[in-house]
LOMARLUM-671482 format. One record per residue (C-alpha): residue in one letter; x, y, z. Coordinates in steps of 0.05 Angstrom, whole numbers, padded with zeros to 5 digits, always signed. Each point is the difference from the previous one (the first is absolute). Layout:
REM residues N
aXYZ;...
END
This chain:
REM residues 500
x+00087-00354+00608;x-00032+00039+00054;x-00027-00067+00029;x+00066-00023+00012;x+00024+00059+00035;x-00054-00002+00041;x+00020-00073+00019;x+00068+00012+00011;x-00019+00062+00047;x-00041-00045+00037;x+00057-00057-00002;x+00045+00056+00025;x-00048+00013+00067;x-00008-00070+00014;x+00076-00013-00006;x+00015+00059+00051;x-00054-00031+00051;x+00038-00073-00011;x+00068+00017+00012;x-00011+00054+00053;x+00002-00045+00057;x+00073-00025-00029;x+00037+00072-00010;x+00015+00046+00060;x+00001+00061-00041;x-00075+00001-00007;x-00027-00016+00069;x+00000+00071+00013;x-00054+00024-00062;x-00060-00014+00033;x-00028+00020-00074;x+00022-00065-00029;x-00056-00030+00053;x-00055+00023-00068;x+00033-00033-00050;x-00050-00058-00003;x-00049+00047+00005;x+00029+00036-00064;x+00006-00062-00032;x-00070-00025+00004;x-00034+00070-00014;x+00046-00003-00067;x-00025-00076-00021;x-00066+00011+00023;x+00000+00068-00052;x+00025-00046-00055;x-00066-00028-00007;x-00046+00050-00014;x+00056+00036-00042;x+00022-00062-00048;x-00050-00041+00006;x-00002-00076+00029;x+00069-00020+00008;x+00000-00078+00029;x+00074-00005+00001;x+00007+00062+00051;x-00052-00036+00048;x+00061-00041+00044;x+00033+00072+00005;x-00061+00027+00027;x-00019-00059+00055;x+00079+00006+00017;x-00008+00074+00007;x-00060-00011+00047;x+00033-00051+00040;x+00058+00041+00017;x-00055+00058+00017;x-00030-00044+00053;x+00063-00027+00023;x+00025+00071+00024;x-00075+00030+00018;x+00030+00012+00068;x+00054+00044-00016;x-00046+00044-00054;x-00039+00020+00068;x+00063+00012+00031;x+00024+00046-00049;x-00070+00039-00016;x-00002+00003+00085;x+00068+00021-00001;x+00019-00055+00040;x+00069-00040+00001;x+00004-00065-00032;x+00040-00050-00030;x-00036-00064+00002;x+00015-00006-00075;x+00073-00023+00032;x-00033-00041+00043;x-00034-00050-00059;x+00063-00040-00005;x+00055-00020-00058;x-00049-00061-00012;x-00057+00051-00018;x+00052+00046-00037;x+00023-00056-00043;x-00069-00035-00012;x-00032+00075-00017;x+00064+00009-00049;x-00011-00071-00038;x-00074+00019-00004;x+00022+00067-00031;x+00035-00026-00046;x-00051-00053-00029;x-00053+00055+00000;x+00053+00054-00037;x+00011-00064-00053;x-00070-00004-00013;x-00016+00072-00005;x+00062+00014-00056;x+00000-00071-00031;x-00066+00001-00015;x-00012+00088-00017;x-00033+00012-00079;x+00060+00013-00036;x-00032+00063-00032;x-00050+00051+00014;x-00058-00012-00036;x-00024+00030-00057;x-00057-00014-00054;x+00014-00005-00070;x-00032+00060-00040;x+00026-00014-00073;x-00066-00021-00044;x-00036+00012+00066;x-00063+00032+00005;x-00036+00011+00070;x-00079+00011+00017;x-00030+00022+00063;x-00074-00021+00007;x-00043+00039+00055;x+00073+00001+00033;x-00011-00064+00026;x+00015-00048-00056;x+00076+00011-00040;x+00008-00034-00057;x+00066-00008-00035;x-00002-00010-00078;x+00073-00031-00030;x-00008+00008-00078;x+00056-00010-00048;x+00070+00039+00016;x+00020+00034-00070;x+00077+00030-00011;x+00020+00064-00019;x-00012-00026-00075;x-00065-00014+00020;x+00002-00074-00009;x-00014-00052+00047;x+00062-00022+00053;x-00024-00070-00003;x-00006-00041-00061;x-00054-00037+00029;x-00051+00048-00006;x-00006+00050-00059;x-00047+00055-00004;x-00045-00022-00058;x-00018-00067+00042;x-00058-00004+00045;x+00021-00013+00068;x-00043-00042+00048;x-00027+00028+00069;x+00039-00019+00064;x-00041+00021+00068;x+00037-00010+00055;x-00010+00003+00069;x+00053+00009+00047;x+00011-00033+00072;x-00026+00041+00054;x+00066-00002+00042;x+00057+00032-00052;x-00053+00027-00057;x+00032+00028-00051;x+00067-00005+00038;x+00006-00068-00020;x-00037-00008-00064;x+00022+00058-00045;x+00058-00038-00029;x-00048-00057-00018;x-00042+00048-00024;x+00054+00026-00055;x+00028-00073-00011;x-00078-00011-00015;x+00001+00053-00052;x+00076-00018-00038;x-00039-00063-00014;x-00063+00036-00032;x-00061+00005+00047;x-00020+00075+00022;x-00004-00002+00071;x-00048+00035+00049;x+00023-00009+00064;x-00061+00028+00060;x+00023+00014+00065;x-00052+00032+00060;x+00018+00058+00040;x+00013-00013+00073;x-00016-00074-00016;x+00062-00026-00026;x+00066+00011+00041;x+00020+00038-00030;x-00034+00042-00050;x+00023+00066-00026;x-00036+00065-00021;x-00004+00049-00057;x+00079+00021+00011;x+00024-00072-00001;x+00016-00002+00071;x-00019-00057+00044;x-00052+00000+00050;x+00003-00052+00060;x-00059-00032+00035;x+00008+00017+00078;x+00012-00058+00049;x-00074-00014+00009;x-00007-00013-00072;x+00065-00039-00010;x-00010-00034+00049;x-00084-00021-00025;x+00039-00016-00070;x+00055-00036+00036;x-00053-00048+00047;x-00044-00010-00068;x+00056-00026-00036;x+00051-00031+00051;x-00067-00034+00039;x-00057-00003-00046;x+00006-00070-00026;x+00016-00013+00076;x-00061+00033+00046;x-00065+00018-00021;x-00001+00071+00031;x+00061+00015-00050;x-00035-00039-00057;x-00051+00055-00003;x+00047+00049-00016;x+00031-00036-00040;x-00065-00006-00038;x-00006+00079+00003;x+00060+00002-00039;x-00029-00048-00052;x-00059+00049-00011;x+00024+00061+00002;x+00049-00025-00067;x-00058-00041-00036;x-00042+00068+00008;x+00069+00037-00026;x+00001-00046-00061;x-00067+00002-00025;x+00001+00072+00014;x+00056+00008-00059;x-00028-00060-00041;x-00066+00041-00003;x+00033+00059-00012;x+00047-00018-00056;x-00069-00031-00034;x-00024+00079-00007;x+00019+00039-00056;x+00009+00062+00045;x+00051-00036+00048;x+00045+00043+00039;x+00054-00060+00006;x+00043+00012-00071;x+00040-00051-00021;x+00048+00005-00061;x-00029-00001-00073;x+00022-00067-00011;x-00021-00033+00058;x-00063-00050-00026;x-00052-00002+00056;x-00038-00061-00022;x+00051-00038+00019;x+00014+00009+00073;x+00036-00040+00056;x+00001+00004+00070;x+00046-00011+00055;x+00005+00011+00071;x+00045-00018+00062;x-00028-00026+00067;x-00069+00028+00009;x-00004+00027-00064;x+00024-00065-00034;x-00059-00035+00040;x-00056+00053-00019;x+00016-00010-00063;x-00010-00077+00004;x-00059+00004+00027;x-00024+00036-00057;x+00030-00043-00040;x-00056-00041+00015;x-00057+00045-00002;x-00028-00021-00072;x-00049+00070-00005;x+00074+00039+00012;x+00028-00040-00057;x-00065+00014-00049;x+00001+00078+00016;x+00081-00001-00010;x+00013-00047-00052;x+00067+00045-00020;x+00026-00039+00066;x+00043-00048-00021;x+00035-00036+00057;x+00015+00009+00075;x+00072-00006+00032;x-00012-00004+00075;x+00077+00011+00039;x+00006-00028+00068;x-00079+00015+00010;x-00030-00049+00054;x-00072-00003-00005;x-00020+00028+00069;x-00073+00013-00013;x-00011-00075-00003;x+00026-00016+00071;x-00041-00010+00051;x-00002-00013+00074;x-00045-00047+00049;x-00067+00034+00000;x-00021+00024+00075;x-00024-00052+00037;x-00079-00003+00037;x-00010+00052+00047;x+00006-00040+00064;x-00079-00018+00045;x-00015+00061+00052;x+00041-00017+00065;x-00043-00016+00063;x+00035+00060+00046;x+00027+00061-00013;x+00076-00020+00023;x-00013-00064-00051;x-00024+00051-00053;x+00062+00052+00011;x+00057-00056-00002;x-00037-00023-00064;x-00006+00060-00026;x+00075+00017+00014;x+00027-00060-00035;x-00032+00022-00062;x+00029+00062-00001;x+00070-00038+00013;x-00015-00046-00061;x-00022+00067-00040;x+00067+00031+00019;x+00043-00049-00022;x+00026-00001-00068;x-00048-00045-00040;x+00040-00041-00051;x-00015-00012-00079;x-00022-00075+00004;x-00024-00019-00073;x-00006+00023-00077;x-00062+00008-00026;x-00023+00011-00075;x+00059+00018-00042;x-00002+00038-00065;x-00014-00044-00067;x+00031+00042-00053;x-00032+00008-00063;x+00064+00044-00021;x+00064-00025-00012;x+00050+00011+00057;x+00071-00004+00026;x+00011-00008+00072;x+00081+00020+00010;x+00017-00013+00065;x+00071-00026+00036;x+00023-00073-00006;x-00015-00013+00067;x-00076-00024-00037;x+00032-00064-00013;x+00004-00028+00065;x-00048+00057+00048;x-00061-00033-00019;x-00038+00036+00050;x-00003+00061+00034;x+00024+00056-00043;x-00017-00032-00071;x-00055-00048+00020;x-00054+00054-00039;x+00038+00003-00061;x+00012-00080-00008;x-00082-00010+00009;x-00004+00065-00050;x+00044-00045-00045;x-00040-00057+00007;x-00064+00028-00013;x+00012+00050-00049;x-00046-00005-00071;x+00054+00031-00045;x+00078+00000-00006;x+00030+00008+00061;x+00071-00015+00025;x+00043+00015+00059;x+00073+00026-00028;x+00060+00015+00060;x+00075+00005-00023;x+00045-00044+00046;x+00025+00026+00064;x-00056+00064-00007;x-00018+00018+00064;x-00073+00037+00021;x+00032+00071-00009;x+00036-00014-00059;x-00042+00015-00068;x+00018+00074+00009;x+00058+00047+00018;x-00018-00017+00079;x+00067-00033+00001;x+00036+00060-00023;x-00037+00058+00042;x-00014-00060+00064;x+00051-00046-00003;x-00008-00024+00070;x-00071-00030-00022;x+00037-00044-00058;x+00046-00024+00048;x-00045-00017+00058;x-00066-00042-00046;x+00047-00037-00049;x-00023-00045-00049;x+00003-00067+00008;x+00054-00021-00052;x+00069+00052-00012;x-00004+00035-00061;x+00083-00005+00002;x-00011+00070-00038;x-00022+00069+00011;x-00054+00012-00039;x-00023+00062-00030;x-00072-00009+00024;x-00039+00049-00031;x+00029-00021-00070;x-00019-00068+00013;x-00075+00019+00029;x-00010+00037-00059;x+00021-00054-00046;x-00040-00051+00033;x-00059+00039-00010;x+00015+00016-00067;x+00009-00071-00020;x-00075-00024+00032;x-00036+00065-00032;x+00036-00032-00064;x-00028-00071+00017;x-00068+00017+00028;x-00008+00036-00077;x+00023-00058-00030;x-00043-00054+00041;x-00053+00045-00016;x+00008+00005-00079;x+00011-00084+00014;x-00067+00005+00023;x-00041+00035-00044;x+00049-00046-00057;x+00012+00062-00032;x+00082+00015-00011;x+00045+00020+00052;x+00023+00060-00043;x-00058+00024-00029;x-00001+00029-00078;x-00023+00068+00005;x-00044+00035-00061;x+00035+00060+00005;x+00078-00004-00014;x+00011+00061+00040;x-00023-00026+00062;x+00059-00034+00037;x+00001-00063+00042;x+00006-00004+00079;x+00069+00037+00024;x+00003-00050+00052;x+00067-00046-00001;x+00016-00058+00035;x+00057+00003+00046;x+00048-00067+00026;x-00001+00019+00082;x+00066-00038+00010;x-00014-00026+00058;x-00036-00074+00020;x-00070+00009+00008;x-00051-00042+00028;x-00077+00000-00033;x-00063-00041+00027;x-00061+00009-00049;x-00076-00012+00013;x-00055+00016-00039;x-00016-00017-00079;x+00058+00009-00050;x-00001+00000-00074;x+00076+00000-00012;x+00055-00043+00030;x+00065+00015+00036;x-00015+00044+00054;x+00067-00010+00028;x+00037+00010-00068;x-00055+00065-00020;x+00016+00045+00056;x+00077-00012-00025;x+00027+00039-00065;
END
């Protein structure tokens, strides 16, 4: 709510410095000469206070525009001077600045979170390591009679291991509700987050903390330009480390009996699956095919990588030969000079080199826009697909844009509306319900092809009546889906499996 005020105060500002020229009655407050000036100083706080908001970026360019449209008449006001050069710009300039107003103002409101936002804490446990890693655990949400809300996963079961890494840009903003959609359908989830890594993260009292505009903007180049340029490419590789180091970190430390991560009594911890957005979702397939990772975790049953590019294997032309020693000096300096040109220009990702071959099964999710890119954004994950040893299958719900397997269109609607999918849903989805299912419904198959494998039952008969099967349950998304599959199968109907 306080966002929007803050919008419409600096709405308000703008308006005054728009309509000015047009009303007598205010050519003689000199004051109203700031307004822009107000305005800007109020978007430009917005940032830092709420976080990253794309939809109020037109507002702020507008805001600046209008600033250096009337620089003349700030001097003349903090000179003391008389001026009115603002009546001066014209009704052309008047009307154009009002029609660009108002497309800016439609933006900003049309596209504003419809709530603040606030993280679920029902069933939800939270775990600060060394301050710098926060780890939320969701375990099973009892009523006041102490039994479970959800059918779906009763107390006496043992409930498979979720891990799941969040994107960088929204965090847990946009993948808490997957997180308890995850754990209706019977996984315990541990969600990992870093401090001052993610945008944003929170601290100890729940409250967010937002990366200053050097850092957004390093996480911004790495993932708006790192399948792009090779200068962005590195960090996007950065952010592929830093959450394959995050993940074996907690892998390693849930394998010691003295852990300080504590999951829920019922949660079974040899049987463990991981999943990951962007560069988390790629980390994780690239350890997906790292066959001494599977030996030392064999609880790991199956990797779902979400919109995850596979930036580490892009590459661009290598330098070329260092050019013969020039015969002068002004020769050598002009040489020299044009390398430094070359050196300063943005070098540009020209090829894919070796790509993963997973030895774990995995599910690439990603927006339908797959089926006809090709190239480019998905190019990694199609030769991933290819080459993969194991089950592997590339899943995306029709119309699903890149933003869409989380809450992002809820909390940053602007992003589902500007990188669409390719086809129109003709719905509106509830998008973490259907992430959730999806991966739900391949942790269900993976186990399955698995058992198919080993030609031991799907359900297995287990000695001790006591012990209960898998709480895991198999959910129709009800929505078209699309599914490519690579790798070795043991059990037909891909298409029909990842259905109820």
């Amino acid at each position: 709510m306080e966002l929007i005020v803050l919008e419409c105060f600096a709405a308000f500002f703008l308006f005054l410095s728009i309509i000015r020229p047009l009303i007598r009655g205010l050519w003689k407050l000199p004051g109203l000469t700031v307004c822009p000036l107000l305005a800007l100083g109020i978007i430009i706080g917005i940032f830092p206070a709420y976080g990253f908001r794309p939809e109020c970026i037109p507002l702020l360019l507008f805001a600046l525009f209008l600033v250096i449209a009337n620089i003349s008449d700030f001097f003349a006001l903090f000179f003391s001077l008389h001026s009115d050069s603002y009546r001066d710009k014209g009704l052309l300039f008047t009307l154009g600045s009002a029609a660009a107003f108002v497309f800016t103002l439609w933006i900003t409101f049309h596209f504003a979170p419809p709530m603040d936002v606030e993280l679920g804490t029902e069933g939800v446990s939270t775990i600060f390591y060394q301050e710098d890693l926060h780890l939320r655990v969701y375990g099973p949400v009892k009523n006041a009679e102490n039994a479970p809300i959800s059918p779906m996963n009763p107390v006496d079961t043992k409930a498979p291991l979720l891990i799941l890494v969040p994107p960088a840009a929204g965090s847990f903003i946009v993948s808490d509700e997957v997180c308890m959609a995850l754990r209706d359908l019977g996984f315990t989830v541990l969600a990992c987050s870093r401090v001052n890594f993610d945008s944003p993260s929170f601290d100890r009292n729940g409250q967010p903390i937002r990366l200053n505009a050097p850092g957004l903007f390093r996480l911004g180049n790495a993932l708006g330009r790192g399948l792009t340029y090779t200068k962005a490419n590195a960090g996007g590789r950065e952010l592929e480390r830093i959450r394959k180091q995050d993940i074996l970190f907690i892998l390693q430390e849930l394998s010691r009996n003295n852990s300080v991560i504590r999951l829920p009594g019922n949660t079974d911890k040899n049987m463990i699956f991981l999943a990951g957005y962007g560069a988390g979702g790629a980390a994780l397939t690239y350890l997906a095919s790292e066959e001494s990772f599977s030996a030392t975790f064999p609880q790991v049953q199956g990797i779902i990588a979400i919109e995850a590019p596979l930036l580490s294997s892009l590459e661009g032309d290598p330098p070329p030969e260092p050019p013969p020693p020039a015969p002068d000096p002004i020769s050598a300096f002009f040489r020299q000079l044009g390398i430094l040109i070359r050196r300063l220009a943005p070098q540009k990702i020209t090829h894919i080199t070796e790509t993963p071959r997973p030895v774990l099964p995995v599910m690439f999710i990603v927006s339908d826009r797959v089926i006809t890119e090709r190239t480019g954004r998905y190019a990694t994950i199609l030769q991933t697909l290819r080459s993969s040893k194991t089950t592997t299958l590339i899943a995306s719900i029709h119309g699903a844009g890149p933003f869409d397997y989380s809450a992002s269109p809820k909390h940053y609607p602007i992003y589902s509306s500007l990188f669409r999918g390719a086809g129109q849903s003709g719905q509106n989805h509830n998008w973490p319900e259907l992430t959730a299912s999806l991966i739900t419904n391949f942790a269900i198959l993976a186990l399955d092809n698995s058992a198919a494998l080993r030609q031991i039952p799907a359900e297995p008969e287990f000695p001790d009546e006591n012990t209960p099967p898998i709480p895991l349950t198999k959910t129709s998304l009800g929505a078209a889906i699309y599914v490519e599959q690579g790798g070795v199968w043991h059990i037909p109907g891909v298409q029909t499996i990842l259905q109820q």
